[in-house]
N, C-alpha and C positions, 0 to 999 in steps of 0.2 A: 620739358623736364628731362627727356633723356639726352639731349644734348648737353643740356647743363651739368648733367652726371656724367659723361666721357668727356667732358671739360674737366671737371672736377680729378676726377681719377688720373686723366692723362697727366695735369700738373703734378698732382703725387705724386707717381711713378717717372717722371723727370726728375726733379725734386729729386728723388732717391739715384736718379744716373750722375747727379753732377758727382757724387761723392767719390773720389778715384783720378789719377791724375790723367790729364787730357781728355777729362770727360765734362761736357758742356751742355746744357738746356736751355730752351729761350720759348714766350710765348707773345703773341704777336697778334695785333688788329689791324687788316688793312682795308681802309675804306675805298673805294672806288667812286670816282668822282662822276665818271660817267655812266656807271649802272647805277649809282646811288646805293651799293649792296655793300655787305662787311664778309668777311673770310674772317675767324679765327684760324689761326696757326700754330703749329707747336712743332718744334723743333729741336733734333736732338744729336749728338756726335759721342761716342764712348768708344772704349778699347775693349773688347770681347776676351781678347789672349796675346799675345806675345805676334805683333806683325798680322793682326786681323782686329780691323776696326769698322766698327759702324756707326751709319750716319743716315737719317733719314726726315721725313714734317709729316703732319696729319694736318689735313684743311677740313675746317668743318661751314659748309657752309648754311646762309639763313633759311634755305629753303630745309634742310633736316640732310643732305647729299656729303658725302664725304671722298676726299680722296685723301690715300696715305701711299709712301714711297720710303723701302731701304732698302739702302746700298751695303753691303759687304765688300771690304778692298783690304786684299792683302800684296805686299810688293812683292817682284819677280826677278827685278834686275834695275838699275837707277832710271830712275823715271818712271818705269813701266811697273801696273800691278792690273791683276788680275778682279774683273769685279763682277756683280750680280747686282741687279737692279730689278726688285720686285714691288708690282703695283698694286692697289686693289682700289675698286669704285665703289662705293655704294654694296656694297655685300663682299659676302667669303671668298666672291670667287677672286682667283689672284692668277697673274702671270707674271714671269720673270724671263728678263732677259740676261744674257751671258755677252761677257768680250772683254776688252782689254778697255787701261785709261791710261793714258801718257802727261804725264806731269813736265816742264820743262822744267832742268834744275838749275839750281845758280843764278837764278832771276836774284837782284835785289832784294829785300826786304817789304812788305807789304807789297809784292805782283806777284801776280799767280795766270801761270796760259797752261789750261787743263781742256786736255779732250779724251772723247770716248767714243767706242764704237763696240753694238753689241749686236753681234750677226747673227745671232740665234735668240729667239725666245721662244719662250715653252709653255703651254696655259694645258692644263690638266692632263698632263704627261705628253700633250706631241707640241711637235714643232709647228709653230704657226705659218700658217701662210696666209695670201690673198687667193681673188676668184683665178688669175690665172697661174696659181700655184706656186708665187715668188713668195720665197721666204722673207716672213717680217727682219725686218733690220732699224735699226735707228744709230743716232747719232747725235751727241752734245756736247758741250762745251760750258767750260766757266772762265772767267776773266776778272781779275780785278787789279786796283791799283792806289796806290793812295793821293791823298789831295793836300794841301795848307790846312791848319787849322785844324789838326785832328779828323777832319773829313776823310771819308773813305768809298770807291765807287766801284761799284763789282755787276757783273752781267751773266748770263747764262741761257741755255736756248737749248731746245730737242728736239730735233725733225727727222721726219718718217723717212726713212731710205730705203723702204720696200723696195720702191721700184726707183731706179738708179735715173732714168731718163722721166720720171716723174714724182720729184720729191716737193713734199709737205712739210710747212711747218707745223712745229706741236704746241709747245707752250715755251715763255722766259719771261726775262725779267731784267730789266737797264733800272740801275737801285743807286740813288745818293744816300749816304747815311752819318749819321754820327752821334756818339755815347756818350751817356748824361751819368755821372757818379752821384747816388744821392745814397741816404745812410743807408736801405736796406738793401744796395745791389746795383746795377744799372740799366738804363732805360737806354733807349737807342730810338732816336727818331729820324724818320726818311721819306723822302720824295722817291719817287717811282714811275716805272713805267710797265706797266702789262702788255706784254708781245705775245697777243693770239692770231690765230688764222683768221684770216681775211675772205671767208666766205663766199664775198661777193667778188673776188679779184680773178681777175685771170690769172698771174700766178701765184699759184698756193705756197713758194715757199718765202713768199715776203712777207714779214709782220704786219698784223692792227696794230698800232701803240695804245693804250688806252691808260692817263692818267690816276692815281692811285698815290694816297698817303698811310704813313705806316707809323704806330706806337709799337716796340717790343721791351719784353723784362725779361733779361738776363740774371736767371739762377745763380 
């Protein structure tokens, strides 16, 4: 029941972001083929003020676990804009990380090569580090690009860059998709790929792929 109530709620309050121009919501079931699990999703993009927009998802998973993520990015200089990327798991507690994201411009139309790099994070007021006192760092990327037929394929990925001579991957995502017009909105259905660590590998910063089908509704 109280999943189904932050289900519930979340969509309202999406529902109320899309109203505004460039502001977008979307909710999401991705089945996993090979844990046999579901992730609801919800995901949201809005303009907060003039050159400050956010963007962020809530995963609510089956076991009652969640994870939520938003990004603040306001622009600096062409390409470049300053951002915040704050986490939270399973309770209040939250960290954020700081650094810059470099967009490449003048790409064509549907490609996008976006990366980020946030050399500082912060979790209730200090800077984070590991045991041997290296400041937390990470680093991500997005990619996409379009296909025939209205298809469209975009990627993303975040790995730990603590330690520079010992980096991890964290989590992404290799996503075919494409959008179904029906009368009350649109639907978006997709093949997938879940890129997590590989626990068992000697190197940790090479993906697990792990198959994954997706329904979303586009507010």
């Amino acid at each position: 029941m109280k999943r189904l109530t932050k289900i519930i709620g979340t969509i309202a309050l999406m529902a109320g972001l899309t109203f505004g121009q460039g502001n977008s919501a979307s909710i999401q079931n991705i089945y996993n083929t090979e844990t046999e699990k579901n992730t609801i999703e919800l995901n949201w993009k809005y303009n907060i003020m003039d050159k400050l927009s956010a963007n962020g998802f809530i995963d609510l998973k089956e076991d009652g676990g969640y994870v939520t993520k938003t990004k603040l990015t306001t622009p600096i200089a062409k390409g470049v804009a300053a951002r915040t990327e704050t986490v939270q798991a399973n309770e209040m507690h939250t960290s954020t990380g700081i650094g810059l994201n470099y967009t490449v411009p003048g790409l064509p139309e549907g490609y996008t090569i976006s990366v980020s790099a946030l050399p500082i994070h912060i979790d209730e007021g200090k800077v984070m580090k590991n045991e041997e006192e290296q400041m937390k760092k990470s680093l991500d990327y997005y990619l996409s690009a379009p296909m025939p037929f209205g298809i469209k394929m975009y990627g993303f990925g975040v790995v730990d860059a603590t330690d520079p001579e010992d980096m991890k991957w964290g989590y992404g995502r290799l996503v075919i998709e494409r959008d179904f017009e029906i009368p009350i909105g649109t639907v978006n259905i997709a093949g997938l790929a879940e890129l997590v660590r590989d626990l068992e590998s000697k190197d940790q910063l090479v993906p697990k792929a792990t198959p994954a089908i997706r329904i979303q509704y586009k507010f």
